[in-house]
ROTIFI-921052 format. One record per atom (N, C-alpha, C, O): atom name; x, y, z; residue number from 1. Coordinates in Angstrom, 3 decimals, padded with zeros to 6 digits, m for minus. Layout:
<atoms>
ATOM site        X        Y        Z pos
ATOM   CA        X        Y        Z NUM
...
</atoms>
This chain:
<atoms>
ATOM site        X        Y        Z pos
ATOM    N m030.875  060.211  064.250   1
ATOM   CA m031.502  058.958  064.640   1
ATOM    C m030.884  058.457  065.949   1
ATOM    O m029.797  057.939  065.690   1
ATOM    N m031.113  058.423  067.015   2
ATOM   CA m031.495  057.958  067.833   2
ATOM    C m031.280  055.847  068.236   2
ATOM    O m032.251  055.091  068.214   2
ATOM    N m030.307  055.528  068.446   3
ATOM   CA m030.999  053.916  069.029   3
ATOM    C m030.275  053.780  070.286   3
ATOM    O m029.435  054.543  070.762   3
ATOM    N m031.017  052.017  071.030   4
ATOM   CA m030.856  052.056  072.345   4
ATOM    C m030.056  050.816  072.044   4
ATOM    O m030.463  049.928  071.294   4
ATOM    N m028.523  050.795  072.869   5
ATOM   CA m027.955  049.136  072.564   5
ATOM    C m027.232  049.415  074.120   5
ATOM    O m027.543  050.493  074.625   5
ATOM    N m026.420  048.650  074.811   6
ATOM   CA m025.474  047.855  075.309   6
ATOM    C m024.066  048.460  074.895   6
ATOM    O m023.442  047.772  074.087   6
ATOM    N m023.353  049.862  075.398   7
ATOM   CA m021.851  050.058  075.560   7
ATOM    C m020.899  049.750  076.079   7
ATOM    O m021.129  049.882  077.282   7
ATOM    N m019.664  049.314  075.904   8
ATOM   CA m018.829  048.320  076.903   8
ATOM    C m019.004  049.909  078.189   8
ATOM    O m019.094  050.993  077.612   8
ATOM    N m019.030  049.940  079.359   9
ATOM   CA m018.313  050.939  079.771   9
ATOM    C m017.373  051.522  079.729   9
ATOM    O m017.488  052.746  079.669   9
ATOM    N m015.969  050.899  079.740  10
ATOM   CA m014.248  051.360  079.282  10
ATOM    C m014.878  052.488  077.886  10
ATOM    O m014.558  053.669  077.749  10
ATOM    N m015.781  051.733  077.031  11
ATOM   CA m015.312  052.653  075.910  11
ATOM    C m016.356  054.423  076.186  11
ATOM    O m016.399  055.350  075.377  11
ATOM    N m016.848  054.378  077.158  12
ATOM   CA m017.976  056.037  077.362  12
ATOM    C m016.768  057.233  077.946  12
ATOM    O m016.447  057.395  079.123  12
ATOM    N m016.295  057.901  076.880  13
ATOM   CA m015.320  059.034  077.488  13
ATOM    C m016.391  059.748  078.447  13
ATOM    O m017.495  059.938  077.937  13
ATOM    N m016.169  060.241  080.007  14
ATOM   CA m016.720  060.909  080.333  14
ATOM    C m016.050  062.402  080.757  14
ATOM    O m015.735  062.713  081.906  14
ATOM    N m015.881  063.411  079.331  15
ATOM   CA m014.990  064.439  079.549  15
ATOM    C m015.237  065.879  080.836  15
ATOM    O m014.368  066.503  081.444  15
ATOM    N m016.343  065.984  080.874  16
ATOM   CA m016.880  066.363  082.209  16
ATOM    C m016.807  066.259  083.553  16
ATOM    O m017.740  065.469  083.697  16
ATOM    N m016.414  066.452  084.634  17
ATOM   CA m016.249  065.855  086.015  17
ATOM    C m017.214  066.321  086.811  17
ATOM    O m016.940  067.438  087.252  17
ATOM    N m018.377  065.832  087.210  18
ATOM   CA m019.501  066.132  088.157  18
ATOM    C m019.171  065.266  089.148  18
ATOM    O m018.815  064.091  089.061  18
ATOM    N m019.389  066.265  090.522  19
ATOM   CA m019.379  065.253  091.544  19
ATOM    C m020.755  065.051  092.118  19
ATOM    O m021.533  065.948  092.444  19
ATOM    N m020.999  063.451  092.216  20
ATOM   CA m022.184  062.896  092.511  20
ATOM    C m022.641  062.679  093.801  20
ATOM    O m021.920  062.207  094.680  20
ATOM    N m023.731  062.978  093.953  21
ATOM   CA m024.535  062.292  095.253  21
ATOM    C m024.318  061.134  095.889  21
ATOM    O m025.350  060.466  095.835  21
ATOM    N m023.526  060.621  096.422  22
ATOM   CA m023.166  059.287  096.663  22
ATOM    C m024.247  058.377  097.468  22
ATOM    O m024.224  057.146  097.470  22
ATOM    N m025.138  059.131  098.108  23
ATOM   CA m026.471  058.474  098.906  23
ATOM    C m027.192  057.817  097.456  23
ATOM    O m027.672  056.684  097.439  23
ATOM    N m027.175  058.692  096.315  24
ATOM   CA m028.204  058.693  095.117  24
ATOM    C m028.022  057.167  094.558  24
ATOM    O m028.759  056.190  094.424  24
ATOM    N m026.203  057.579  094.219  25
ATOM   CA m025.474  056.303  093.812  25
ATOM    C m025.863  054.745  094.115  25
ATOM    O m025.987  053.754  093.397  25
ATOM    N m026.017  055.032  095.733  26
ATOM   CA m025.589  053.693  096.269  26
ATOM    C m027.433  052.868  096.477  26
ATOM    O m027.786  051.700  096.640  26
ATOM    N m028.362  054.446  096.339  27
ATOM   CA m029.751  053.781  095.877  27
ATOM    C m030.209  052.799  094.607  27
ATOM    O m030.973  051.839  094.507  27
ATOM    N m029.412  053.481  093.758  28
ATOM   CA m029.121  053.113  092.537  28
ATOM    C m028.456  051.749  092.075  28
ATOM    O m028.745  050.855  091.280  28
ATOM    N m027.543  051.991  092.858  29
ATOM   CA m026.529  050.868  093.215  29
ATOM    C m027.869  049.584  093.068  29
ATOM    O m028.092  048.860  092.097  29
ATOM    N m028.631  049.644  094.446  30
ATOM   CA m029.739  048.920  095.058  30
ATOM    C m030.442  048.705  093.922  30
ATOM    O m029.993  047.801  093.217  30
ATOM    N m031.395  049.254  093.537  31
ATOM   CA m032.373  049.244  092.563  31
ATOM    C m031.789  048.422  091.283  31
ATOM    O m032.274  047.345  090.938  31
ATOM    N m030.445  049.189  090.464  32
ATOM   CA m030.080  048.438  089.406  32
ATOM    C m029.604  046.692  090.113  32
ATOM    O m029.939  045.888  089.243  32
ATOM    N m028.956  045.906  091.364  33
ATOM   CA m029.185  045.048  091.380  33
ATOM    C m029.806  044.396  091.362  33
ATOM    O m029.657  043.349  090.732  33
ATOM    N m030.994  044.737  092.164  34
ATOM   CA m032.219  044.262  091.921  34
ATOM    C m032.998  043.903  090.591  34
ATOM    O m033.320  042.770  090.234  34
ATOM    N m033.201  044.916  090.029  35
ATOM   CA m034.525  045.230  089.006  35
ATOM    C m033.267  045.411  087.309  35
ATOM    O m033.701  045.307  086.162  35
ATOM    N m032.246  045.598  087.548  36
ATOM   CA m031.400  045.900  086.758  36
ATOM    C m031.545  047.787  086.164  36
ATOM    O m031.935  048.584  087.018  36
ATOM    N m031.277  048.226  085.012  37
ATOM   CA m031.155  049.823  085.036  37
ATOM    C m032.325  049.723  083.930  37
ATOM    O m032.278  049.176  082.828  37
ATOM    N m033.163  050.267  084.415  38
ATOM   CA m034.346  050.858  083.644  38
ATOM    C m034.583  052.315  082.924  38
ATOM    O m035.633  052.576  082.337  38
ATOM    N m033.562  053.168  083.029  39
ATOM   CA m033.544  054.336  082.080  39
ATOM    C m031.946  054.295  081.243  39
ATOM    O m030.885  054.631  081.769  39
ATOM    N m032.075  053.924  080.193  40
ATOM   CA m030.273  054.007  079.451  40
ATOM    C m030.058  055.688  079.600  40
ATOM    O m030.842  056.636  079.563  40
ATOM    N m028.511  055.558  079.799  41
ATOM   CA m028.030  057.056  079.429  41
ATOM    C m028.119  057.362  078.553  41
ATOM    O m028.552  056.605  077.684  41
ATOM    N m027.752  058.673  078.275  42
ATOM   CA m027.297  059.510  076.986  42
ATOM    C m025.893  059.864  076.628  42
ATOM    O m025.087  060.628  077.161  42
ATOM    N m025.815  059.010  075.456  43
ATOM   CA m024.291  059.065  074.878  43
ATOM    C m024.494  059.916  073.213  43
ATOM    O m025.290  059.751  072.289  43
ATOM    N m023.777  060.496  073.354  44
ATOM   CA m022.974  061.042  071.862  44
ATOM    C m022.356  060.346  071.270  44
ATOM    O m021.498  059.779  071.946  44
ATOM    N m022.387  060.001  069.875  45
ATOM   CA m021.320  059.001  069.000  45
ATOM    C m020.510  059.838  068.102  45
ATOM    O m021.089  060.188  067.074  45
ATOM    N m019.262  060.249  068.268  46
ATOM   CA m018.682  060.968  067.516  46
ATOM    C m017.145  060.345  066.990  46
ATOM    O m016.146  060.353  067.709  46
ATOM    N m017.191  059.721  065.357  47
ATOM   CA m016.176  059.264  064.829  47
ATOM    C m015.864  058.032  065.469  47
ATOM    O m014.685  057.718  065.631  47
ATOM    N m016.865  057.246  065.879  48
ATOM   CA m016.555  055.930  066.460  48
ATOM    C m016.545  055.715  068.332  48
ATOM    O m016.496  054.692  069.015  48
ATOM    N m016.613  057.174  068.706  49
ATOM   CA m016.000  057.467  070.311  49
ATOM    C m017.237  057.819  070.868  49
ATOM    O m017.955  058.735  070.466  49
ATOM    N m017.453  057.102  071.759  50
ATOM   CA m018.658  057.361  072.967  50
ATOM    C m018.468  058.448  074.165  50
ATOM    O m017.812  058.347  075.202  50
ATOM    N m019.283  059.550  073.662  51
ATOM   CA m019.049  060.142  075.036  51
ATOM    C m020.850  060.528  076.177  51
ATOM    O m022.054  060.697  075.987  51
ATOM    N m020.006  060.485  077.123  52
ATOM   CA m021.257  060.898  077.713  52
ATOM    C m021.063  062.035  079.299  52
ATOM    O m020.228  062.116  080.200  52
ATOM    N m022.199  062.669  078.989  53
ATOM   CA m022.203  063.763  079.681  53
ATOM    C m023.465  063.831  080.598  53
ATOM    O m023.488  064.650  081.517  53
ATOM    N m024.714  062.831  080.328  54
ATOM   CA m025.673  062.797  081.536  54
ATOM    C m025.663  061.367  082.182  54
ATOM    O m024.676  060.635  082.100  54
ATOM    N m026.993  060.959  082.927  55
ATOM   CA m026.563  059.888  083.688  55
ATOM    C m025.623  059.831  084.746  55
ATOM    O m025.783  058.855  085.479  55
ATOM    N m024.806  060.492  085.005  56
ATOM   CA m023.558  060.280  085.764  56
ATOM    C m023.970  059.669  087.138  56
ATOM    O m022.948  059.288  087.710  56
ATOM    N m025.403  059.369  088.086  57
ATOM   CA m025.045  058.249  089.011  57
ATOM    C m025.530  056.986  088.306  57
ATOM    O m025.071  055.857  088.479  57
ATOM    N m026.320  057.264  087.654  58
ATOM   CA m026.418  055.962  086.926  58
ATOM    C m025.244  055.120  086.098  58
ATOM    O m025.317  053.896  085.986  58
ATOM    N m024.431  055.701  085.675  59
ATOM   CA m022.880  055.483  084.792  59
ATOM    C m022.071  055.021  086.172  59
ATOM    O m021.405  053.995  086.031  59
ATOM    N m022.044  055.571  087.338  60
ATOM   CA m021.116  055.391  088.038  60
ATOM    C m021.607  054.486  088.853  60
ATOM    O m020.759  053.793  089.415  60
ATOM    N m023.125  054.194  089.186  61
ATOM   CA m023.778  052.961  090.011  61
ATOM    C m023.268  051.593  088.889  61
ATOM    O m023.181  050.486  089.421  61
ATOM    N m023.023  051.675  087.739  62
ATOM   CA m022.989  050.451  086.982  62
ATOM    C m021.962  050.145  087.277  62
ATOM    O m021.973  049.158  088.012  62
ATOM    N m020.711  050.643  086.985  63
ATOM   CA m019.405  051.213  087.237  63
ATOM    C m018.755  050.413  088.541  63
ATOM    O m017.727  049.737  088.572  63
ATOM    N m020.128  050.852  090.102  64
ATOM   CA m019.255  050.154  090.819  64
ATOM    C m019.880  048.791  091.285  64
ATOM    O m019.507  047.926  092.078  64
ATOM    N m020.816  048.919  090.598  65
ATOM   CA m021.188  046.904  090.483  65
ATOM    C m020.690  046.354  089.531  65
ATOM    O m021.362  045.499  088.955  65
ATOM    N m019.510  046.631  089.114  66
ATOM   CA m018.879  045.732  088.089  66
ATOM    C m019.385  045.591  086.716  66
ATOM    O m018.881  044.738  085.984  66
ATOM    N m020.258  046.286  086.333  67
ATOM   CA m021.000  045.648  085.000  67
ATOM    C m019.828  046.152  083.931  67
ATOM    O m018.905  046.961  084.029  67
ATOM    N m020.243  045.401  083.005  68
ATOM   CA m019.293  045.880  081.411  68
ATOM    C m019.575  046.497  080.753  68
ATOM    O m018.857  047.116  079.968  68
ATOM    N m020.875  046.534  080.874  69
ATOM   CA m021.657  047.185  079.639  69
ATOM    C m022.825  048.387  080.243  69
ATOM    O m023.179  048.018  081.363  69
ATOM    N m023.166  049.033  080.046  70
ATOM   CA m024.568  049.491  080.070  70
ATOM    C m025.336  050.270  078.781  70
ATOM    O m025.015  050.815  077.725  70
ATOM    N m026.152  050.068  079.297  71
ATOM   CA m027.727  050.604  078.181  71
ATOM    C m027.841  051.949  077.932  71
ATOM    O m028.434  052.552  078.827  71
ATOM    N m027.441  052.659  076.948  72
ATOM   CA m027.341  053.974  076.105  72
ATOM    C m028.297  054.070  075.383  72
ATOM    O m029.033  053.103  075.189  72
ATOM    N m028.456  054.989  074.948  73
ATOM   CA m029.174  056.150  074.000  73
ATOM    C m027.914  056.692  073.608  73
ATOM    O m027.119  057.395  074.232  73
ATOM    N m027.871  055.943  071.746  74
ATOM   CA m026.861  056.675  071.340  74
ATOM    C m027.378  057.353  070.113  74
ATOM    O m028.068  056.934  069.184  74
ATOM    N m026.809  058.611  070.391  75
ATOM   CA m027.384  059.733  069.342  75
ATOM    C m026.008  060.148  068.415  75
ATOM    O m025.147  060.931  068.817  75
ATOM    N m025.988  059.619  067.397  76
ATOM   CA m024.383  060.006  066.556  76
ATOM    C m024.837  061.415  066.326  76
ATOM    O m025.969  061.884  066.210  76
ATOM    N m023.311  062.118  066.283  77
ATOM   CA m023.234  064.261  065.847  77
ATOM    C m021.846  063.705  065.322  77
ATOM    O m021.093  062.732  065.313  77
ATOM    N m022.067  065.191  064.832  78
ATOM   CA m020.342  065.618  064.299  78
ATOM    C m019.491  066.253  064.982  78
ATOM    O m019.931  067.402  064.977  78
ATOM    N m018.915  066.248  065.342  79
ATOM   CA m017.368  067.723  065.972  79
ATOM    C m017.857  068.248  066.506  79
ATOM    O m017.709  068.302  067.727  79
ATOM    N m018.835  069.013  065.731  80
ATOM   CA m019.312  070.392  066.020  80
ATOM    C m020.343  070.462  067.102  80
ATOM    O m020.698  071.617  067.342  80
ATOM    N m020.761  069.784  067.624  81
ATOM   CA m021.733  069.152  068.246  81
ATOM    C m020.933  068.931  069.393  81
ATOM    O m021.093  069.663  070.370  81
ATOM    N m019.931  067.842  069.411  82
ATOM   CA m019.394  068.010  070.618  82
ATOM    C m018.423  068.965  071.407  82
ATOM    O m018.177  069.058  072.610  82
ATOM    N m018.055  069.501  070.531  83
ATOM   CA m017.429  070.698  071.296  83
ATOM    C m018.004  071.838  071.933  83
ATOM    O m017.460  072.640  072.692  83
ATOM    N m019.910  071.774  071.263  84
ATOM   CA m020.781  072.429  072.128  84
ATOM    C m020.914  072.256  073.199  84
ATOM    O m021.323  073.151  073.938  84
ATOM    N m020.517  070.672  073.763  85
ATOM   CA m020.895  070.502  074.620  85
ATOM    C m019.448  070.826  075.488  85
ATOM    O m019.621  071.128  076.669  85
ATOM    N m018.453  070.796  075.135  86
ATOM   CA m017.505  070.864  076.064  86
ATOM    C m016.884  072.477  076.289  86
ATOM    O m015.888  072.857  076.905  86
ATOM    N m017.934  073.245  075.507  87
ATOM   CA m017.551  074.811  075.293  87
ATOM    C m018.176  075.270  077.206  87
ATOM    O m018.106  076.428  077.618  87
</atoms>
């Protein structure tokens, strides 16, 4: 199951390191002040811990406008699930 809420940011482990488009970012940047963020990321909920692995200019446009929170898609897995992703 699937729902859409409001994550503090501090709490989204992002165990992955992609380096981003920074032109993309700072469009983004633009747009989410404006209009605010109209697609939530995709987070994993595993044992209470948020991680996320897409989104990343969108995570990092929120990031450097200060926000606290942003808008997820959180999909709870088990273990096993995330270590697929970090395999």
């Amino acid at each position: 199951m699937v729902k859409v809420q409001e994550i503090p940011i501090k709490q989204i482990r992002r165990p992955l390191y992609r380096q981003n488009d920074q032109a993309k970012v700072a469009a983004l940047m633009d747009s989410i002040a404006e209009v605010g963020l109209q697609e939530p990321i995709d987070v994993l909920e595993v044992d209470g811990e948020y991680y996320g692995f897409s989104g990343c200019h969108r995570y990092e446009a929120c990031s450097r406008l200060g926000q606290e929170t942003i808008l997820c898609r959180v999909r709870r897995a088990p273990k096993s699930v995330l270590q697929r992703h970090l395999a």
